[in-house]
C-alpha positions in Angstrom: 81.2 -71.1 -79.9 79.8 -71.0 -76.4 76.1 -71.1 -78.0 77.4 -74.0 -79.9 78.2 -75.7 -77.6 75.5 -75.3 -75.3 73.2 -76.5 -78.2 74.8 -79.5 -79.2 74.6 -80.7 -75.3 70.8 -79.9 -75.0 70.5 -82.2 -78.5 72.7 -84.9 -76.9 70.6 -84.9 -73.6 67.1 -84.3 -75.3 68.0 -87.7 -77.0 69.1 -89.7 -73.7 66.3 -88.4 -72.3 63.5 -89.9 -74.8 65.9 -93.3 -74.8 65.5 -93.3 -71.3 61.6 -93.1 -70.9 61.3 -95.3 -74.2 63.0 -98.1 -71.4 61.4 -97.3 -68.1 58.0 -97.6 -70.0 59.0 -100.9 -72.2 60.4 -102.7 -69.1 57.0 -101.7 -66.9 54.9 -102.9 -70.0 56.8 -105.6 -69.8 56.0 -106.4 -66.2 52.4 -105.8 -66.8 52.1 -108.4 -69.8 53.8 -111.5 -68.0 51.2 -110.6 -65.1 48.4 -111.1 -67.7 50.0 -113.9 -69.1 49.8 -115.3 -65.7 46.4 -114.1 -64.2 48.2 -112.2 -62.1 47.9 -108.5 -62.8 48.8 -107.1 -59.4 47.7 -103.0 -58.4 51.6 -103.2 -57.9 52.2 -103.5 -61.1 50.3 -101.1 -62.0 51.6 -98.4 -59.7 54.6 -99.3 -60.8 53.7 -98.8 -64.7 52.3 -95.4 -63.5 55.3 -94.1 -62.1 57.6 -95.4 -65.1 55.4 -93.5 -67.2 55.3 -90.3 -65.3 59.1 -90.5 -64.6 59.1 -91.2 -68.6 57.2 -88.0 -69.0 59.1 -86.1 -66.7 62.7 -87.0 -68.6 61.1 -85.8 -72.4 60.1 -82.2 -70.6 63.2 -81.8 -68.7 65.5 -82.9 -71.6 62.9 -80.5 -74.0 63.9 -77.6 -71.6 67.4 -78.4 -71.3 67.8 -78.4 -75.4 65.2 -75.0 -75.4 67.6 -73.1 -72.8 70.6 -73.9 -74.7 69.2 -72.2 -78.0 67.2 -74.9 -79.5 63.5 -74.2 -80.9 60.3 -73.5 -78.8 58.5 -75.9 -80.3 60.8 -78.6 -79.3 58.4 -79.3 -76.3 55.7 -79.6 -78.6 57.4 -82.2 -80.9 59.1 -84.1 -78.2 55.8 -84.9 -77.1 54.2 -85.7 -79.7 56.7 -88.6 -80.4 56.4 -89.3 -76.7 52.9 -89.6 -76.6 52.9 -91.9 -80.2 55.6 -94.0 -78.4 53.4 -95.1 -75.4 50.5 -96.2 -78.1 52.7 -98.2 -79.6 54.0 -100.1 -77.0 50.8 -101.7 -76.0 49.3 -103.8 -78.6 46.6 -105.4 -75.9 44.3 -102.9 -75.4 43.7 -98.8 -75.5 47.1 -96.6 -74.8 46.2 -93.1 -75.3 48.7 -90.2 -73.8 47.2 -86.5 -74.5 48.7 -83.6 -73.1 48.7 -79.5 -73.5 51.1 -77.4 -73.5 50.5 -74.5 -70.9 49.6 -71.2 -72.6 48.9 -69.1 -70.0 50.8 -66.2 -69.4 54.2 -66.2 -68.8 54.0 -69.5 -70.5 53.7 -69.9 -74.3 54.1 -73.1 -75.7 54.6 -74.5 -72.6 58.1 -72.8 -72.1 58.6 -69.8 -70.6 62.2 -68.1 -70.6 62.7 -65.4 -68.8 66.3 -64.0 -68.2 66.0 -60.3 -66.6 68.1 -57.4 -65.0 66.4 -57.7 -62.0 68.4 -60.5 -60.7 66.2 -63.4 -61.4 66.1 -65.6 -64.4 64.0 -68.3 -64.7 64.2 -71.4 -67.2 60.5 -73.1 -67.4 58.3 -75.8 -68.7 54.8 -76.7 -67.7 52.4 -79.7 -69.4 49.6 -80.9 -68.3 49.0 -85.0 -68.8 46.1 -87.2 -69.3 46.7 -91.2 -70.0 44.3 -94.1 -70.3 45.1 -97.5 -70.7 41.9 -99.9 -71.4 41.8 -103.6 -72.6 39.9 -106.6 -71.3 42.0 -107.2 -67.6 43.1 -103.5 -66.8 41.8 -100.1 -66.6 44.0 -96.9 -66.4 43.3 -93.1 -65.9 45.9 -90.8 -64.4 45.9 -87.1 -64.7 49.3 -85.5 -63.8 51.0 -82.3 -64.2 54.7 -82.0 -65.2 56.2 -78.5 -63.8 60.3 -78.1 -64.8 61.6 -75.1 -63.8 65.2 -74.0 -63.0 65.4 -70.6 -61.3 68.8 -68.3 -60.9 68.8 -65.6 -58.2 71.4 -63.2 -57.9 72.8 -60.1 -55.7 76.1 -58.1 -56.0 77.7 -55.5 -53.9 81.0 -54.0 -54.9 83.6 -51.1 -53.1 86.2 -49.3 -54.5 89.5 -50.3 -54.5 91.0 -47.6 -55.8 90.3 -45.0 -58.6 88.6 -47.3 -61.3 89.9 -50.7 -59.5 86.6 -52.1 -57.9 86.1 -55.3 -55.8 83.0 -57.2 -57.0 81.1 -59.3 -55.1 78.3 -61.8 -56.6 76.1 -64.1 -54.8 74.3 -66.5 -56.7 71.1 -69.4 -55.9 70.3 -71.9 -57.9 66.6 -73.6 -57.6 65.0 -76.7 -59.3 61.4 -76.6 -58.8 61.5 -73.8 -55.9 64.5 -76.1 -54.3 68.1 -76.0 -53.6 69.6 -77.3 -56.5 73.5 -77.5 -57.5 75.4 -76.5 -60.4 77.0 -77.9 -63.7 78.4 -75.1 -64.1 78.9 -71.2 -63.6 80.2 -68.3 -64.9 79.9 -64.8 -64.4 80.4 -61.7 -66.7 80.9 -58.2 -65.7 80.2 -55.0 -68.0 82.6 -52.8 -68.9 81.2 -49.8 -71.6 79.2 -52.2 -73.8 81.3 -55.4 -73.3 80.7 -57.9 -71.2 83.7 -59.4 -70.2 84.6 -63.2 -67.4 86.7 -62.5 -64.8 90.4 -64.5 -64.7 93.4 -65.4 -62.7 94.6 -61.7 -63.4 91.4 -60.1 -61.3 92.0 -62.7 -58.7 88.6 -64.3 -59.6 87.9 -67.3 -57.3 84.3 -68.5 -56.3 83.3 -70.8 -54.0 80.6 -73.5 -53.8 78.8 -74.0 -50.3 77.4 -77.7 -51.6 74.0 -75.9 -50.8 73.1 -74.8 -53.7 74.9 -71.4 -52.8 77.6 -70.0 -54.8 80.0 -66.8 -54.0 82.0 -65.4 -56.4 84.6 -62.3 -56.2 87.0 -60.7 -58.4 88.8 -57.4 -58.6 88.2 -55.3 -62.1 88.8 -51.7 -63.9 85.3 -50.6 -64.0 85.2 -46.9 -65.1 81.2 -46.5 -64.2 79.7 -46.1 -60.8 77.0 -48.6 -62.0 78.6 -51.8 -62.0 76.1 -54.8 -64.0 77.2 -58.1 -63.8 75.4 -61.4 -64.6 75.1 -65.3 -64.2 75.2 -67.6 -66.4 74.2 -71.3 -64.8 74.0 -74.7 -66.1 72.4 -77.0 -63.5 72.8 -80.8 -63.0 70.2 -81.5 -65.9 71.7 -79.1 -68.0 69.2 -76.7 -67.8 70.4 -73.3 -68.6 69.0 -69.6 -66.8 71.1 -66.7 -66.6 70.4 -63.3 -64.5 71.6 -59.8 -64.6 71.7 -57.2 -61.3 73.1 -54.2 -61.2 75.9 -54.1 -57.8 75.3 -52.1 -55.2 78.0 -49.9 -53.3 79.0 -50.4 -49.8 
């Protein structure tokens, strides 16, 4: 159900985000056509266009990722874009509209995504594209290369002492970054292993966590842990819905 779930908001947010650039690009086309109506294309204008498309491109990868990370296909990117790219040629009747862009193969990146949620307390949710657009008719002349880089990255640590026989306290510290920056959480919740279960803490292990509002969270709870290795993980939905997850194995003090 939790899978399910996750899915069907990646869907829903992978199609806001292609309605989104469809209007920051047809308003800036827009803008751009009633200056040439007017002989008066300004460079303005065309920053501006520039910057709707970019931000346009920026939505379909982060929206690709989000709906990728929550268990949707790898080569969502791939299609996303291509519909992306077909939108932006058929926007502009006047002239030349041409969007190109490939996916980043190499390694850790396949098909432009690279997921990678390890034991080692890091997990890292990724997308990297490379752009190229031209726009050409008789008035104006665009060429912009750009480079879209998503990334959402989870870092963890966890200590833990014993309470008393199999009663452990459990300690987990968890970082949440967007692009190699603070970032702050949707959501988070944290599992702890017991034999080969992983099981959320509750009311009845006293679980509370707290948020720092700097992209710093703290959570603690009590549990019956038979094993001396204590493995716990993080599952984290950030504000774009972007999902990464890390594992780490506590250490005793």
């Amino acid at each position: 159900m939790e899978m399910k779930r996750r899915r069907n908001s990646g869907q829903i947010l992978l199609i806001a985000a292609l309605i989104m650039a469809s209007l920051l690009l047809s308003v800036q086309l827009y803008i751009l056509d009633v200056g040439k109506i007017t002989g008066e294309v300004e460079s303005d204008s065309l920053t501006d266009f520039v910057l709707a498309l970019k931000l346009g491109s920026r939505h379909v990868v982060i929206g690709s990722l989000a709906n990728i990370s929550n268990g949707g296909q790898s080569s969502t990117l791939g299609s996303n874009l291509l519909k992306w790219s077909s939108l932006i040629s058929e926007q502009y009747p006047f002239g030349r509209s041409t969007l190109n862009y490939a996916l980043r193969e190499t390694a850790p990146y396949s098909s432009g995504a690279w997921i990678d949620w390890s034991t080692n307390g890091i997990g890292v949710s990724s997308a990297y594209v490379d752009f190229t657009y031209k726009l050409s008719d008789r008035e104006i002349s665009v060429n912009q290369t750009y480079v879209m880089n998503i990334t959402t990255t989870v870092l963890i640590e966890s200590t833990y002492r014993i309470v008393s026989g199999d009663t452990k306290q459990v300690n987990v510290t968890i970082n949440l970054l967007n692009e190699a920056q603070p970032a702050l959480a949707k959501q988070v919740t944290i599992y702890y292993k017991v034999s080969n279960s992983w099981l959320i803490p509750n009311a009845t292990n006293t679980y509370e966590i707290i948020d720092y509002g700097n992209a710093t969270y703290i959570a603690s709870f009590n549990a019956d842990i038979p094993s001396q290795s204590v493995e716990v993980s993080a599952h984290v939905v950030d504000k774009r819905e972007i999902y990464a997850q890390a594992n780490a194995t506590s250490t005793q003090i």
